[in-house]
N, C-alpha and C positions, 0 to 999 in steps of 0.2 A: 112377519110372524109366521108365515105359510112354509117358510123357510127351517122352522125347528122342527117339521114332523119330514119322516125318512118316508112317507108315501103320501101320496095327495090325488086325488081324482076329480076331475072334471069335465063337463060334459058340457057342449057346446052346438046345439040342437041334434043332429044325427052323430056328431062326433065324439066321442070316448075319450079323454087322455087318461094315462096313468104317469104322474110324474115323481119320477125318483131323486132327492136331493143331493147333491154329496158323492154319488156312485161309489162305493168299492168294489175289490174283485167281488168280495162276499155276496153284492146285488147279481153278478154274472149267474145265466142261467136260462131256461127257455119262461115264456112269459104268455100268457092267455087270456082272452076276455070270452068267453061265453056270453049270448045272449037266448035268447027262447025260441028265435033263428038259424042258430049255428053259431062259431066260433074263429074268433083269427088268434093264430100264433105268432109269433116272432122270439129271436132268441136277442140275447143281450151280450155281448164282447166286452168287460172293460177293461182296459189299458193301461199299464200305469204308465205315469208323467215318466218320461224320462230327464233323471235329475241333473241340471249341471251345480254343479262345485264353483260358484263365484268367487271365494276365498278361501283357501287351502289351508291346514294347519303347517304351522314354521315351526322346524323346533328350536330348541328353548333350554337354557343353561339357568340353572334359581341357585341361588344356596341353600344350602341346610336349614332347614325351617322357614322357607320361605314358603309363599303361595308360588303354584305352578297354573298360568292359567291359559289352555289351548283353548284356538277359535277359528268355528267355521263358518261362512257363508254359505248357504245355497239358493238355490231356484225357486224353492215350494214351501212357503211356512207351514203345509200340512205334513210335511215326510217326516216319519219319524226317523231320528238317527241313534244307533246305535256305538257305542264309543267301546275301543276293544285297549285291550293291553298284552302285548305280544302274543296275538292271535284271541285271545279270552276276551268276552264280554265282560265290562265291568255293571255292576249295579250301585244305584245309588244305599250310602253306609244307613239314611236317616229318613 
């Protein structure tokens, strides 16, 4: 359940964590704990997954009224993909 909140802190007698779940770019950025001492920084890099293409879209001949139905595999069930149509993004009609 510690897992559904995007910051979590904890402290383990003189040690501080800040832990961040899930990273996106959006978490990148420099990062600080102040105490009544002084303070440590550190900056944060995040990276995206580089994706591979496990299964590639084939194309595909339907008749007239039929369903047309493209499919892709990839690497990372979090990537979002977007689907284009002769260069254009398509959106969903519904």
């Amino acid at each position: 359940r510690e897992e559904t909140f995007k910051y979590r802190f904890k402290k383990d007698g003189q040690r501080h964590h800040l832990i961040i779940n899930e990273a996106t770019l959006e978490d990148a950025g420099r990062y600080a704990l102040r105490t009544s001492g002084g303070q440590a920084l550190a900056e944060l890099i995040v990276q995206e997954k580089k994706l591979e293409v496990y299964q590639s879209i084939a194309d595909l001949t339907v008749g007239s009224k039929d369903q047309a139905v493209f499919k892709c595999e990839v690497s990372d069930e979090n990537v979002r993909g977007v689907w284009l149509k002769n260069g254009k993004e398509l959106v969903p009609d519904g």
